[in-house]
FIDOMI-771520 format. One record per residue (C-alpha): x, y, z; residue number from 1. Coordinates in Angstrom, 1 decimal, padded with zeros to 4 digits. Layout:
REM residues N
- X|Y|Z|NUM .
...
This chain:
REM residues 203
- -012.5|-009.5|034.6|1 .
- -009.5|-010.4|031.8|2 .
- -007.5|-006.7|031.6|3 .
- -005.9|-006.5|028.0|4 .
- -003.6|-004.1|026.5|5 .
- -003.9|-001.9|023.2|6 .
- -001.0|-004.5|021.7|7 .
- -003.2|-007.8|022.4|8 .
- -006.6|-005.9|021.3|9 .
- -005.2|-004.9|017.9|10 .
- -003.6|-008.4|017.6|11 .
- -007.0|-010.5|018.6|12 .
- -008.8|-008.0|016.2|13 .
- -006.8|-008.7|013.2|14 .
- -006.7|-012.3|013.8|15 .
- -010.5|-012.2|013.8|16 .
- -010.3|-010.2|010.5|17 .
- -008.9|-013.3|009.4|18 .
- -011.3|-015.3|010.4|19 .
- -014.5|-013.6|009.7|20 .
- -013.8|-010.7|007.1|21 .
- -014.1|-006.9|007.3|22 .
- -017.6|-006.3|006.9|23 .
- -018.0|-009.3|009.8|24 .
- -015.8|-007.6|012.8|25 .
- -017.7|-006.1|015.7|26 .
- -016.6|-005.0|018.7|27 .
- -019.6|-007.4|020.4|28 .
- -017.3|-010.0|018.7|29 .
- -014.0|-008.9|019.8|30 .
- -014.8|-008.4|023.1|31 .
- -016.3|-011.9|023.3|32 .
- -013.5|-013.1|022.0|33 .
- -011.2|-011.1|024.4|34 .
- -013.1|-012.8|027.6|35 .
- -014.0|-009.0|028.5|36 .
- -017.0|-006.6|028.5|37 .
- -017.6|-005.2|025.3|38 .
- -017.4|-001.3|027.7|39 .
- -014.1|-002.7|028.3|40 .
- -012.9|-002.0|024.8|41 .
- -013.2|001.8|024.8|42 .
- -010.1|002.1|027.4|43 .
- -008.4|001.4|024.6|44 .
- -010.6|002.7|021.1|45 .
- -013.1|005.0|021.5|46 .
- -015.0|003.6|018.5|47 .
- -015.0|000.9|015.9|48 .
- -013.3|003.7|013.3|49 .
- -010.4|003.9|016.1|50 .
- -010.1|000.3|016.2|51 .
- -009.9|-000.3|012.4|52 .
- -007.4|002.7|012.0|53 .
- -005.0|001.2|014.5|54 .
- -005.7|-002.7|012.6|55 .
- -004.2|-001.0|009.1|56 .
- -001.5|000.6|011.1|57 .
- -000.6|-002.6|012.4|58 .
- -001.4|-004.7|010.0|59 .
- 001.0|-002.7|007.2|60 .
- 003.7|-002.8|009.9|61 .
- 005.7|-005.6|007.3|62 .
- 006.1|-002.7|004.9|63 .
- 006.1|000.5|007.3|64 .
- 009.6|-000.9|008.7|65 .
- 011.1|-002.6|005.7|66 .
- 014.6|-001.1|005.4|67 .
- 014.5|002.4|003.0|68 .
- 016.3|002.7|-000.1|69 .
- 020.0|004.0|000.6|70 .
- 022.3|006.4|-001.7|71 .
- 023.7|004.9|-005.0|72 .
- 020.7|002.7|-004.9|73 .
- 019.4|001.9|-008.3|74 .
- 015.9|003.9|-008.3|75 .
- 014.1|001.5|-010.6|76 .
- 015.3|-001.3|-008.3|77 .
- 014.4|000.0|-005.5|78 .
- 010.9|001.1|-006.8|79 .
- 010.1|-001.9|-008.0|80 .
- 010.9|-003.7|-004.2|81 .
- 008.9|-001.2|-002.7|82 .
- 005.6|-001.6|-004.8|83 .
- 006.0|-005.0|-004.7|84 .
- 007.0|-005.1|-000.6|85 .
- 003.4|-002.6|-000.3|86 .
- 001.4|-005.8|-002.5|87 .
- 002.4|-008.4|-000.2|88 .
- 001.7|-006.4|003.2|89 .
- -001.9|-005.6|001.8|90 .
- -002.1|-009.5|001.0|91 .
- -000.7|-011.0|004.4|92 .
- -004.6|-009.9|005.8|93 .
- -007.7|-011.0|004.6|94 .
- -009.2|-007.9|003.2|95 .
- -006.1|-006.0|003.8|96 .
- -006.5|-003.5|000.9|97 .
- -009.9|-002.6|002.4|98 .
- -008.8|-001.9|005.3|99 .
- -006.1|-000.1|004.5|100 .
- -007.5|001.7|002.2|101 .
- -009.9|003.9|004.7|102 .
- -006.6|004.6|006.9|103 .
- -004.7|008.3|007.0|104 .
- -000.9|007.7|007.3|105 .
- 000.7|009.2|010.4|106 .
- 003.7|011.0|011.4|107 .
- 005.8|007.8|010.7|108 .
- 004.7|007.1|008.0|109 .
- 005.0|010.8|006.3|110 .
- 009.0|010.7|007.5|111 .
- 009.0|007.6|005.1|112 .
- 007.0|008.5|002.1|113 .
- 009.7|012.1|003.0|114 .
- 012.9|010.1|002.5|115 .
- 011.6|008.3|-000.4|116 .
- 010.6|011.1|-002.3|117 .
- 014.4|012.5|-001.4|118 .
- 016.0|009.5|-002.8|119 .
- 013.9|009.9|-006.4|120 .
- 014.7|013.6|-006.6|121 .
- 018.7|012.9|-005.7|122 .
- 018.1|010.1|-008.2|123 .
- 017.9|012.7|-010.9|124 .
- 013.9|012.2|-011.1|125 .
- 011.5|015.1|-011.1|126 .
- 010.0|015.8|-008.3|127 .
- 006.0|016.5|-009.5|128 .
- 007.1|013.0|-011.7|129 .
- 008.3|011.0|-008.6|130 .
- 005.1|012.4|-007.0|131 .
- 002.8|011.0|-009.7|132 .
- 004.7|007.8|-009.7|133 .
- 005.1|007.0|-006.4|134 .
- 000.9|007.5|-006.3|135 .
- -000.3|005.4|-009.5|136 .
- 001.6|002.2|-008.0|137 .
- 000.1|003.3|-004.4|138 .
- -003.3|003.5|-005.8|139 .
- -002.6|000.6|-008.5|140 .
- -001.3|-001.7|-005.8|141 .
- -004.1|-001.4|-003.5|142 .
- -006.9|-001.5|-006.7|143 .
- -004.8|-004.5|-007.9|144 .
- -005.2|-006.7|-004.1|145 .
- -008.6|-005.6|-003.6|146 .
- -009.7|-007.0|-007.2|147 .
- -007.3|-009.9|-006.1|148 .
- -009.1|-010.5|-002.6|149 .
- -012.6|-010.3|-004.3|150 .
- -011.9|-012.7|-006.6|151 .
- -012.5|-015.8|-004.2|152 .
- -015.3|-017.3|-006.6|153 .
- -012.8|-018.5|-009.1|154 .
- -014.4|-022.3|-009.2|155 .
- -017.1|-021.1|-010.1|156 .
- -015.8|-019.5|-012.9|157 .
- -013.5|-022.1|-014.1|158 .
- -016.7|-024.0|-014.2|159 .
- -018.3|-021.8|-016.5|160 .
- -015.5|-021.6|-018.7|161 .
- -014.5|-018.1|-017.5|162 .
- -010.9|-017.2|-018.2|163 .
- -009.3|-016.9|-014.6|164 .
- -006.9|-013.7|-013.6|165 .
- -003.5|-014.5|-013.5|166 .
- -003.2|-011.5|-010.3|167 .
- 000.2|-011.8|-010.0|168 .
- 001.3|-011.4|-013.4|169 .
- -001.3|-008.6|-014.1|170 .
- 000.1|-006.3|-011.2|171 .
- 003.7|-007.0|-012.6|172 .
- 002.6|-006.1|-015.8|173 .
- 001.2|-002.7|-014.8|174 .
- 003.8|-001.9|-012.4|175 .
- 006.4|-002.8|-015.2|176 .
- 004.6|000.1|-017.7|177 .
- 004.5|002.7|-014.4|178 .
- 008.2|002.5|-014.1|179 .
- 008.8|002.6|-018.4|180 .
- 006.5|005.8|-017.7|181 .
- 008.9|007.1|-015.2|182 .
- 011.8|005.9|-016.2|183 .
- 010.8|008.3|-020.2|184 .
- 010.3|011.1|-018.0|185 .
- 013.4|010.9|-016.1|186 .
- 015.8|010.3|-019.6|187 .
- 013.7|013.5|-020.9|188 .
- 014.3|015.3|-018.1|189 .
- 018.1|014.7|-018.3|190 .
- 018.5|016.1|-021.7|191 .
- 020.7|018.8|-021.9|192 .
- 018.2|021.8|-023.2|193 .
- 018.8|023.0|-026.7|194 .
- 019.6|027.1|-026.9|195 .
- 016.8|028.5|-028.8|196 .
- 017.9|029.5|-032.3|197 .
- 019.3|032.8|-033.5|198 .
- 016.4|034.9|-035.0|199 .
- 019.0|036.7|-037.1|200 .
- 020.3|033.3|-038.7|201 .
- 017.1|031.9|-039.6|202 .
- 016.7|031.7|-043.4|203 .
């Protein structure tokens, strides 16, 4: 019998996520495809859940180790990059925003999302805003690819006269009003606050 390792599992897994689809992968398959047992598998995953949680760990590694945004960096810059970075991982996979969207983020990933957030703040951003922010792209991003992903019928509907998506320039266009949202909060939040007036001068 073939021995395999986590690393060549996870990467013969997400290849056959390519191949097949999300709701297609099996562990019958994988194995088979492996040259291995299917019992052999659970050395390495206890269950399919295991297996698919270690595929979107892997399979968002392109954005998980991108380089993170560095002091004096412009904010909106750098937010922009980072949405737009997040789209492209989820893309590089067929069905990657599925899959990643039933994934947990670990340790690593929580150091990250930390130092971001400390960049906003010393930024000059709210914190409760950067927050919000930093979760509408999150959640928009992944909405936007799995919308994008579905769409794979779009001969049909050129066909019937349907008006196709333009996906890219949709998702820039929503990111673009996020970061006007943000950016209005963060020039408010800069405003020097006006002392209340005096009750004894008010005519």
């Amino acid at each position: 019998m073939v021995k395999v390792n986590r690393e060549t599992v996870i990467a013969q897994a997400l290849d056959l996520l390519d191949e097949v689809g999300l709701d297609a992968i099996s562990t019958r398959q994988l194995a088979r495809r492996l040259g291995v047992e299917q019992p052999s598998l659970y050395w390495h995953f206890r269950n399919k859940k295991e297996l698919l949680s270690a595929m979107a760990e892997a399979a968002m590694a392109p954005h998980a180790t991108a380089p993170l945004p560095a002091p004096g960096q412009d904010w909106r810059e750098w937010f922009l990059d980072n949405t737009r970075s997040f789209r492209r991982t989820l893309l590089m996979r067929r069905d990657g925003a599925r899959l990643h969207s039933g994934s947990s983020p670990g340790p690593a990933d929580l150091d990250r999302i930390a130092h971001k957030m400390a960049f906003l703040t010393a930024s000059g951003l709210p914190e409760k805003d950067a927050q919000m922010a930093m979760m509408a792209a999150s959640r928009f991003t992944v909405g936007s690819v799995l919308e994008e992903q579905a769409d794979t019928d779009s001969s049909t509907a050129r066909a019937a006269n349907v008006p196709t998506i333009d996906h890219q320039a949709a998702f820039e266009a929503g990111l673009a009003l996020i970061l006007d949202g943000l950016a209005h909060r963060a020039e408010h939040a800069q405003e020097p606050t006006r002392p209340l007036p005096d009750p004894d001068r008010i005519n």
